[in-house]
C-alpha positions, 0 to 999 in steps of 0.5 A, spaced: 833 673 467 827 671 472 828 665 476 825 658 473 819 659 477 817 665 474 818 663 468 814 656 468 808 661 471 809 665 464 808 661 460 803 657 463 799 664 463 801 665 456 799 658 454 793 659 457 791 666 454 793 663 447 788 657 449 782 662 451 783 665 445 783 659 440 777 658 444 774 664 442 775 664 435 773 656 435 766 659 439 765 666 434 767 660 427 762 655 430 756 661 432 757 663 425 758 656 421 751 655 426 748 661 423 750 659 414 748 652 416 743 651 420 735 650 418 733 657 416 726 658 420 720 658 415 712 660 417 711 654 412 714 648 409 715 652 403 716 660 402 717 663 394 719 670 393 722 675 388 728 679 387 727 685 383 732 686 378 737 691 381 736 690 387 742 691 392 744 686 397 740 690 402 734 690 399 736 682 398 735 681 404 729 686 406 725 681 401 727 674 404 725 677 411 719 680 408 718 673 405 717 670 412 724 668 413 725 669 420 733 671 419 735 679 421 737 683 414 744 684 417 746 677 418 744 676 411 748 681 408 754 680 414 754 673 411 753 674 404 759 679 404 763 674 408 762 668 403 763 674 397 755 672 394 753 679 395 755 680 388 752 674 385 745 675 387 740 674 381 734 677 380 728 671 378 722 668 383 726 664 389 724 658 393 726 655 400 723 649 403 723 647 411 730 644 412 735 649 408 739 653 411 742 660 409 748 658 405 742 654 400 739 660 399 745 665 398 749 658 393 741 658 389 741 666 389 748 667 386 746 660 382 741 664 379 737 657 381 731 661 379 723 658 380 721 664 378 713 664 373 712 669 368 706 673 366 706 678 359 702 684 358 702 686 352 702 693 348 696 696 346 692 691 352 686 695 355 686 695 363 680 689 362 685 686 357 691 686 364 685 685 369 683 678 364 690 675 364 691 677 372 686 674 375 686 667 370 693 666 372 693 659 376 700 660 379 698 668 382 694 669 389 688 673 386 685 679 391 683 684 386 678 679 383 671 684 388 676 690 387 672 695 383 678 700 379 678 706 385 680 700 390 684 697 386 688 704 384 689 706 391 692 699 392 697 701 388 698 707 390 696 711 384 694 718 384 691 718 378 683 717 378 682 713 372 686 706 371 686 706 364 693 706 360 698 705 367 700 699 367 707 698 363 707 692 357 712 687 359 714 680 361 713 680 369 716 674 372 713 672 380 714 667 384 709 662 385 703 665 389 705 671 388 699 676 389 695 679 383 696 686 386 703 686 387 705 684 380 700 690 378 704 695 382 710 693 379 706 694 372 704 701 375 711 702 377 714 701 371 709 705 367 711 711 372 719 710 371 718 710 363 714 715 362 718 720 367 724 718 362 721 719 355 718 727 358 724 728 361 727 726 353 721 731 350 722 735 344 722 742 345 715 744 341 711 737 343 704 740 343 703 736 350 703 739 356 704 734 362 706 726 362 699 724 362 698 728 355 704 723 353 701 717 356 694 719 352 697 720 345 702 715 346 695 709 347 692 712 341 699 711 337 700 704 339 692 703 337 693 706 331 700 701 328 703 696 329 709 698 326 714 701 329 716 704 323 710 708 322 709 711 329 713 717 330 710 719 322 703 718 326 705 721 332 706 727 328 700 728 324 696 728 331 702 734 333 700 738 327 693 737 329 693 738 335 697 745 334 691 748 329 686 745 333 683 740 329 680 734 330 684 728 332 678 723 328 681 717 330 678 710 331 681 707 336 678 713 341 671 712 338 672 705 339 674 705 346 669 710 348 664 705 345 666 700 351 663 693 351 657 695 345 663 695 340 661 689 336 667 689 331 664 693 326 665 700 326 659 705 323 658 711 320 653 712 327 659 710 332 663 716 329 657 721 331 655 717 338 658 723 342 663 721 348 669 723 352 673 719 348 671 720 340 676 725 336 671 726 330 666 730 336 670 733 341 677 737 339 684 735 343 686 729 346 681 724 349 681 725 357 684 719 359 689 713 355 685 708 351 690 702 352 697 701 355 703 703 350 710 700 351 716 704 350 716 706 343 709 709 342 711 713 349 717 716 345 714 717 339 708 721 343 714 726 345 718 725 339 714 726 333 716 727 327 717 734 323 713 734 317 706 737 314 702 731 314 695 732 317 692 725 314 693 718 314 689 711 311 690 705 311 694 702 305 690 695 307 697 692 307 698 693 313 702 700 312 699 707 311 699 712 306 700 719 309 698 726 306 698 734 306 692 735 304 683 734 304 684 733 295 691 728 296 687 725 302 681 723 299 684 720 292 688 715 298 681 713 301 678 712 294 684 707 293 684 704 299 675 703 298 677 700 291 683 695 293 678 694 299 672 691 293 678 688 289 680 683 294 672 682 295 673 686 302 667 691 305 671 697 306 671 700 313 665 706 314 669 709 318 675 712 314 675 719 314 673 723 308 667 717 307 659 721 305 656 723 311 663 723 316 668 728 312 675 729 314 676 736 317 678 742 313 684 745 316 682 751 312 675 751 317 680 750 323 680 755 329 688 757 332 687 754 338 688 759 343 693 758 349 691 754 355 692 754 362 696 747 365 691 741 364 689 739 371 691 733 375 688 727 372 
């Protein structure tokens, strides 16, 4: 047994020990209580930031930073994981104000207190179409507004030299004063995701061959209906035409290559204007996308229809009346003018098989001979 004396000096070393060590833990507790509470350091009065959907606790945290909040990603994710909000974390538009700490943002986050805006593009939109709603948006920083199409692809990122059709249809949501170019890569990036899906789903005999071929037939499907019922049925009469070789001698491809001159009136001349993008002059695909088509019409495009229809026409109720063959397709025109005339309607003059603008004949159709891979656009 050690004498008293030895026995007192222990036991103050242990009692101090034991107090250094509450010490230590009361000092790392406090620093971290610090840390959660104290007002996160802002470069202004308020920050807005979004958080993308799907984003990882990381990522999180890489966009608050990026956001200006002056706080390292590892404290944000230590703290978080710690608290068990890394696994609650919503996406949506977020904002802080001076005087809030990282406890506020990691309860609004988990909340889904969201103050987030939205902006909606809108299936078979034209690039002019997107570019409109962009940049009146009273809530979205405007930089693309001088920008001419080029600067605004390379903004984005894009390899693609033509802008037309890269943006996905959908709802956006950003935090206020989100910039326009950041909203549009999002778009851009969508597109690339979607469009890379519906190829790898392709059939195997789809007269495509690259996803940008997909991307063009699918804006000239999601122009031609709106209804979804109908897509892969039209998307396979242009699979059948493309196989023989035979003209699209679609209107939406005309219509677009008419650009700013169209007046909302398609005539017979506009059909022999020649441009790169009109189906009745040139055989194949025009070379770019007409408009931006959303999911449906990409799947569409890739997974057509089987069948033998080479035709289609409008029904004038919205639906479309499909056909093998010239003779049966020029008895659907002739019903389509006369129930046009019976409703006291200017049928258009720009359904094929009209006088002057024939529909083509695929028994006049070259085979298509086999050709290299199409160049990168």
């Amino acid at each position: 047994m050690l004498p008293l004396s030895k026995r007192s000096f222990a036991g103050r070393l242990f009692t101090g020990l034991f107090t250094l060590v509450v010490l230590g833990i009361l000092l790392v507790v406090g620093a971290g209580l610090a840390v959660v509470y104290a007002p996160l350091p802002l470069p202004s009065d308020k920050v807005d930031f979004v958080i993308d959907h799907g984003s990882t606790m990381r990522g999180v945290a890489r966009q608050v930073r990026d956001a200006g909040v002056d706080v390292p990603p590892q404290v944000i994710v230590a703290v978080a994981r710690i608290t068990g909000t890394d696994t609650q974390v919503k996406a949506g538009g977020y904002e802080l104000v001076r005087g809030e700490s990282l406890w506020t943002l990691l309860t609004r986050m988990s909340r889904g207190d969201v103050t987030q805006r939205e902006i909606a593009f809108i299936e078979g939109w034209t690039w002019r179409q997107i570019k409109s709603v962009v940049t009146r948006h009273s809530e979205v920083t405007q930089t693309i507004v001088d920008m001419d199409d080029a600067a605004v692809l390379q903004a984005i990122g894009a390899d693609e030299t033509h802008i037309e059709g890269l943006f996905f249809p959908d709802t956006y949501l950003f935090a206020k004063g989100a910039k326009d170019i950041d909203i549009l890569r999002r778009a851009y990036r969508a597109q690339k995701k979607e469009l890379a899906e519906v190829w790898a789903k392709r059939a195997a005999d789809v007269p495509l061959r690259s996803p940008y071929e997909a991307l063009i037939l699918a804006s000239i499907v999601e122009k031609e209906t709106g209804l979804h019922t109908e897509r892969e049925r039209i998307a396979g009469v242009f699979a059948n035409r493309l196989r023989i070789n035979m003209p699209l001698q679609t209107d939406p491809t005309v219509i677009y290559g008419l650009g700013q001159s169209f007046d909302g009136n398609l005539r017979k001349r506009d059909l022999r204007a020649d441009t790169p993008w009109n189906t009745y002059t040139r055989n194949g695909l025009p070379p770019t996308p007409i408009a931006a088509p959303g999911r449906q019409a990409l799947l569409a495009a890739v997974q057509p229809e089987k069948h033998k229809f080479l035709y289609f026409v409008s029904r004038g109720d919205g639906t479309s009346a499909f056909s093998e063959d010239l003779a049966a397709h020029n008895r659907q025109v002739a019903r389509y003018i006369a129930s046009q005339r019976a409703a006291g309607r200017t049928p258009s003059a720009a359904v094929p098989a009209v006088p002057g603008v024939e529909a083509t004949d695929p028994a006049a159709v070259e085979p298509q001979a086999a050709e290299p891979e199409a160049p990168k656009p």
